[in-house]
TORVEXLO-972125 format. One record per residue: y, z, x of N, C-alpha, C in turn; residue in three letters. Coordinates in pm, whole numbers, plus 50000, padded with zeros to 5 digits. Layout:
N
YZXYZXYZXALA...
//
This chain:
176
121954543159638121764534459520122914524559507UNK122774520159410123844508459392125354512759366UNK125574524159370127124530959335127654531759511UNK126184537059579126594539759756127904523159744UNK126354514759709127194500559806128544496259756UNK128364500159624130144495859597131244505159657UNK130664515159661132034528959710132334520559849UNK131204519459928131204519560086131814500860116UNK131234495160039131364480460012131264473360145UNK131584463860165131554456860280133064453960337UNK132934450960445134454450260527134984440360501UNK134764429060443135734417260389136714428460267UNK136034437060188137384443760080137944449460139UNK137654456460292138254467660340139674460060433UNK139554449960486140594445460528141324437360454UNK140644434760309142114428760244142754442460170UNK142254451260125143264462260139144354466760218UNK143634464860374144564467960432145724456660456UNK145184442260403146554433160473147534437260320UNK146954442960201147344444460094148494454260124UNK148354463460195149244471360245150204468260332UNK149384462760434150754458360527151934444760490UNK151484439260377152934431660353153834434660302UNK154784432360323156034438260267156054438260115UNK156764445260037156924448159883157674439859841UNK157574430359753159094423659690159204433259552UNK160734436059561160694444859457162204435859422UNK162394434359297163324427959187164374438159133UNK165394434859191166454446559147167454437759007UNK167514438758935168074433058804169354441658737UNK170744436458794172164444558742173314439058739UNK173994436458629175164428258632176174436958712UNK175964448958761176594450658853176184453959059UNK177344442359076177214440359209176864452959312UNK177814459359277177924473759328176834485059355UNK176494485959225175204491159197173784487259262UNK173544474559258172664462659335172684468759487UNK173674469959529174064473759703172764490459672UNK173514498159596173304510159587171454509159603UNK170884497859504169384504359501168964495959648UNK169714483859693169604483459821168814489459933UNK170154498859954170584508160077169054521160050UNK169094522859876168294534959860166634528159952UNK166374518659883165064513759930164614505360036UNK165604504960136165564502560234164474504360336UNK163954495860368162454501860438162004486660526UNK161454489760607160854476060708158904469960610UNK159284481060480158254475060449158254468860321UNK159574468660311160024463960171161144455960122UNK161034446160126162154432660061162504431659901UNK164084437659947164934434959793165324422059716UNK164844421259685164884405059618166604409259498UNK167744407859516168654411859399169094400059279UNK169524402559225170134392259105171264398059030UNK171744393858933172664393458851172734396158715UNK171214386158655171214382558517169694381858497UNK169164384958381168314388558338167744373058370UNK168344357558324168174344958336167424346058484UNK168854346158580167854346958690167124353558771UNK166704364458710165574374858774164454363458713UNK164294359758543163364353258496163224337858594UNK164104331658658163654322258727163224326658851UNK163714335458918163024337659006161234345859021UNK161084349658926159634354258885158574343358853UNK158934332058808158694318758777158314312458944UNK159464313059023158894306859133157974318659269UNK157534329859244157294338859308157274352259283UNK155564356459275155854370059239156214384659310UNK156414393559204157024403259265156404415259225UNK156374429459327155424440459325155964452059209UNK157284451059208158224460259135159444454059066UNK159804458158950160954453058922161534465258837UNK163094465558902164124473758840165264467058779UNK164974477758603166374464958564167244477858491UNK168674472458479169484481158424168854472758273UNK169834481058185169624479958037170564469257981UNK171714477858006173564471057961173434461058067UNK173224447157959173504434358073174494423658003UNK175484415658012176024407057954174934391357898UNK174784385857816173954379957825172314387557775UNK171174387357832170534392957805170564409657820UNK169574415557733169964429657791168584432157886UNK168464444257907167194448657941165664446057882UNK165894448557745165044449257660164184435457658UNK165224426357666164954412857605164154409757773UNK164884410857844164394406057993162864407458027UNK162594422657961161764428257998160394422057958UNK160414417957798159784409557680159654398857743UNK160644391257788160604379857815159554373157943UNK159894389458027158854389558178157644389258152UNK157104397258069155774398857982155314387857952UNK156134378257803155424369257793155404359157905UNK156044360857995155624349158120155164351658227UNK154194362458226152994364258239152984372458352UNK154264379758355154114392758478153974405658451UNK153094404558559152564423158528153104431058604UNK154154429058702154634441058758155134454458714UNK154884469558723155604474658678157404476258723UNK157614477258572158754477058564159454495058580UNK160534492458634161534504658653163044501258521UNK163314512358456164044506658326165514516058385UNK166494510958401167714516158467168974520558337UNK170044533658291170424530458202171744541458156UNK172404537358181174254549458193174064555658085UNK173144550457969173514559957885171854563557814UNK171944574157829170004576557845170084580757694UNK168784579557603168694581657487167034578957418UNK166984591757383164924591057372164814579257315UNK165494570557210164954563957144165044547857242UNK165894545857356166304540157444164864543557552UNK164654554357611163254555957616162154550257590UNK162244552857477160554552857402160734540757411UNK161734528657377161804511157360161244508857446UNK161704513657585161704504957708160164507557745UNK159574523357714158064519757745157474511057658UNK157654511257565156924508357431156834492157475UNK157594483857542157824472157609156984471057732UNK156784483757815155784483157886156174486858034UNK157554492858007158124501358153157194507958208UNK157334513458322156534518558349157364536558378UNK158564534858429159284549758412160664539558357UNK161874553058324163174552358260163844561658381UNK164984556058426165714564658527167394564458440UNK167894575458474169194573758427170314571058564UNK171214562458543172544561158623173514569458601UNK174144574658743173974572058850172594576658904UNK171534568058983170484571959022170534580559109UNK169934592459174169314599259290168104592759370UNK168964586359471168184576659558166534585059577UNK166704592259578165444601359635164474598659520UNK165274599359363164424598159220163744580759252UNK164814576859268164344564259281163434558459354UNK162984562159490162374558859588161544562759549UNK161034572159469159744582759377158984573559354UNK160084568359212159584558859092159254546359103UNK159784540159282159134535159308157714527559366UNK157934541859449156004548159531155034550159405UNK155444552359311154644560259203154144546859118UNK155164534359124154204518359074153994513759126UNK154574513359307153394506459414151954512459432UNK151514520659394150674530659357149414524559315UNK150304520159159149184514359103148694501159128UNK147664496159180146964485359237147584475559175UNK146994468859038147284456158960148814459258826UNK148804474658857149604479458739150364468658632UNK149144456958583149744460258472149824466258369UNK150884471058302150894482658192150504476158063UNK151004458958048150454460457923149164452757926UNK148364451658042146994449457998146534466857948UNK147464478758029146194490758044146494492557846UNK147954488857810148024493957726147064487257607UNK146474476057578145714469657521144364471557546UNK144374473657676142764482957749142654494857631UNK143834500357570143614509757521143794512257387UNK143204501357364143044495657174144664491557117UNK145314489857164146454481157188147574493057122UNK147364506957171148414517157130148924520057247UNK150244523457243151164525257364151054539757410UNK150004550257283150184565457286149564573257420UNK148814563057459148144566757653149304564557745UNK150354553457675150764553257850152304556857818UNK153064562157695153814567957662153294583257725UNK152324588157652152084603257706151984606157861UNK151734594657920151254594558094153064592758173UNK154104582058113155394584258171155994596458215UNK156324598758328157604606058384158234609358258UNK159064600358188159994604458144159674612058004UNK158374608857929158094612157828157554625457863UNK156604629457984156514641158008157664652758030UNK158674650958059160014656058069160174658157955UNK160264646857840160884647157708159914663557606UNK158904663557714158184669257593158064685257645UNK158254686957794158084699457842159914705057736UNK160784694857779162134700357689161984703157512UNK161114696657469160854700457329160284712757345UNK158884714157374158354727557383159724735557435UNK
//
């Protein structure tokens, strides 16, 4: 029936999947520190994946402007803009990548902002390259992921994709 032909579909979707796969990842690393920048580097290092780095929340936002990107990781504590604002700012200019929210000093309510904005996980610094490389597989994952169309998909409450985070699931196995 008509469900066969979409599952099975025709081979024009099946090979743009696959070129969908085989190009490399641009993923957006966002940290006023240099140092650190090296660090998510080295962690995500892969022949299938290009670190795009920056400095400043300014120019992560220009560079998203001229070219998009599959992932983006930002620290929080930024001189200039912070995280928060960056993040808002990516949104309204019209990117849906999920975002990775980076942050020395972790705090539920620091949390809950950064999804509530439309992160997609919260990692704390110093990262565990291994956490990281996770959280990253886990939003290349999602096809179009953007979060805040799903979150408006979902009568425009954040309480689906708050309850669905990494980090909020953590938050809540520790309450119980």
């Amino acid at each position: 029936g008509m469900a066969d032909r979409i599952h099975h579909g025709d081979s024009p979707a099946m090979s743009d999947a696959l070129h969908h796969r085989l190009r490399r990842r641009r993923i957006l690393c966002v940290d006023d520190d240099a140092d650190f920048l090296t660090v998510l580097q080295l962690a995500l290092k892969s022949p299938t994946v290009e670190t795009v780095l920056v400095r400043s929340a300014e120019e992560a936002l220009e560079r998203l402007r001229r070219e998009p990107v599959d992932v983006i990781i930002t620290d929080i504590q930024m001189p200039g803009r912070s995280g928060y604002e960056f993040l808002q700012q990516a949104r309204a200019q019209g990117c849906a990548a999920p975002v990775l929210v980076l942050t020395a000093v972790g705090s539920v309510d620091g949390a809950v902002r950064a999804l509530q904005l439309g992160a997609s996980d919260y990692l704390l610094k110093p990262t565990d390259p291994e956490r990281l490389r996770r959280a990253v597989q886990e939003a290349l994952r999602d096809p179009g992921s953007d979060a805040a169309a799903t979150s408006i998909g979902r009568g425009g409450s954040f309480h689906g994709m708050l309850g669905d985070a990494p980090v909020m699931r953590a938050l809540y196995e520790r309450i119980e």
